[in-house]
N, C-alpha and C positions, 0 to 999 in steps of 0.2 A: 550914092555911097562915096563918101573919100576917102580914099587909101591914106594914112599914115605915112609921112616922111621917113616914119623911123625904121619903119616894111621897106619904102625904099630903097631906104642907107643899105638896111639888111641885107636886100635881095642885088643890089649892086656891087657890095662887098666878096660876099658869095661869090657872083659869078668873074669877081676878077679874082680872086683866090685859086678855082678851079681853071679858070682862064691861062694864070700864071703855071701853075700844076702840070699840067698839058703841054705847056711850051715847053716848059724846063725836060720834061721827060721827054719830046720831040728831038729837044737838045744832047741831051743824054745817050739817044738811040743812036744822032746824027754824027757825035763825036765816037761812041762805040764801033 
């Protein structure tokens, strides 16, 4: 079976989206 590059892109995108999300709110807490 080959995965699709484009599942990839997707599934990489994704996890730096939520990656950034989390920081930003870490950031958030850390400045509050």
């Amino acid at each position: 079976m080959k995965l699709k590059p484009i599942l990839w892109f997707i599934g990489i995108w994704l996890a730096s989206v939520v990656a950034l999300f989390i920081i930003s709110s870490l950031i958030r807490t850390a400045i509050l």
